[in-house]
N, C-alpha and C positions, 0 to 999 in steps of 0.2 A: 706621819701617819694619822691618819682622821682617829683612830680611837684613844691614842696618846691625846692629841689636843681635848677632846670631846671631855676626858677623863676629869672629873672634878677633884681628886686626892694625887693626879700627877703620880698614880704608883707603877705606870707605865714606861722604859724603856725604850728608844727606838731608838738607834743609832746605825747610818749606814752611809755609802757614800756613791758617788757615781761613775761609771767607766765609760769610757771614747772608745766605741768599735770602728772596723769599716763601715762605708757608703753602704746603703741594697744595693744602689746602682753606681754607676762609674759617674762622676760628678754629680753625685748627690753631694747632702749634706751627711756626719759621720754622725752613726749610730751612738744614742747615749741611754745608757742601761743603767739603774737603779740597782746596790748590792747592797744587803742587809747585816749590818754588823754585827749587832745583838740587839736583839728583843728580850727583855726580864718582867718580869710580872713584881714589885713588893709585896707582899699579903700583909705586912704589915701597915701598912697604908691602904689597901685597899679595904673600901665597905661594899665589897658586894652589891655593886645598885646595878650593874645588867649593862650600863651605858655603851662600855666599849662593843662589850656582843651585837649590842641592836645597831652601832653603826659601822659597824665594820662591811666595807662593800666584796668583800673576799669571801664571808662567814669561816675567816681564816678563827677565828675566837670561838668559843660554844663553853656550856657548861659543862664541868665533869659530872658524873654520876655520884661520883664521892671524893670528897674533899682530900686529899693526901699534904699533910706539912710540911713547906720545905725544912729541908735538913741543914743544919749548922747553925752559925752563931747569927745569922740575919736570915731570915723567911723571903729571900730571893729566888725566884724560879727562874733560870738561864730558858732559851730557846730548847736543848738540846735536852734538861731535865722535861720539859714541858712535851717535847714529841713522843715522848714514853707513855701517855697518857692517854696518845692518841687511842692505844689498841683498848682503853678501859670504855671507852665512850661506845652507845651498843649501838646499830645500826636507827634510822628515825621509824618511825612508825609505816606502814602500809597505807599508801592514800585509801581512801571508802570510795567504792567503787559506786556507790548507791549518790556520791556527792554531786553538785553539780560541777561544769565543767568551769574552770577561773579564765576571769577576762582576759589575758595573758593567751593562754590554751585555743579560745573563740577567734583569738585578733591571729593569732599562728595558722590555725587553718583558716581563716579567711585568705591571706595570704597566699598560703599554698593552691586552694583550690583556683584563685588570679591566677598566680604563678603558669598553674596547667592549664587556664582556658587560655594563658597566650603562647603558652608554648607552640610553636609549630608541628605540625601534624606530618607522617610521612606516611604517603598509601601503602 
């Protein structure tokens, strides 16, 4: 996982492994899927510098609103302590409607509006 490597104190966990499904199709090649063992967060290790957040391509990561300690003899957060957090975290903010539109947004309907002048037309 990119934010385990990225991590400068390594207080990130990832451990997981991979499964062999069927073909999509009938002599394909066999589906191979990524399963996630455990992810743990240290806090005793970690300094808080943002890195894994900013690279994470999921925004599976984000800040809590308030800090909660893990509990017992090592400051280890399992995956399953850390999904509990999720309902702490408050929805993001309301885009400003007053903003402008992002290059992303402009390049999207430029597209669509191609999209429908080549669509074909039925009287």
């Amino acid at each position: 996982m990119l934010c385990a490597r990225e991590c400068p104190d390594w207080c990130l966990v990832v451990e997981g492994h991979t499964e062999t499904g069927p073909p999509a199709k009938p002599g394909g090649r066999p589906r191979v899927t990524n399963v996630l063992d455990r992810f743990a967060i240290d806090w005793s290790l970690c300094m808080y510098c943002g890195i894994c957040v900013e690279v994470c391509p999921f925004d599976a990561l984000f800040w809590a609103p308030a800090l909660v300690p893990a509990e017992g003899e090592r400051p280890v957060e399992e995956r399953d302590d850390l999904r509990q957090w999720v309902a702490q975290v408050p929805p993001p903010p309301a885009l400003d409607p007053a903003a402008e539109p992002s290059e992303e947004a402009e390049a999207a309907a430029r597209l669509e509006s191609v999209a429908a002048a080549r669509a074909p037309r039925t009287p």
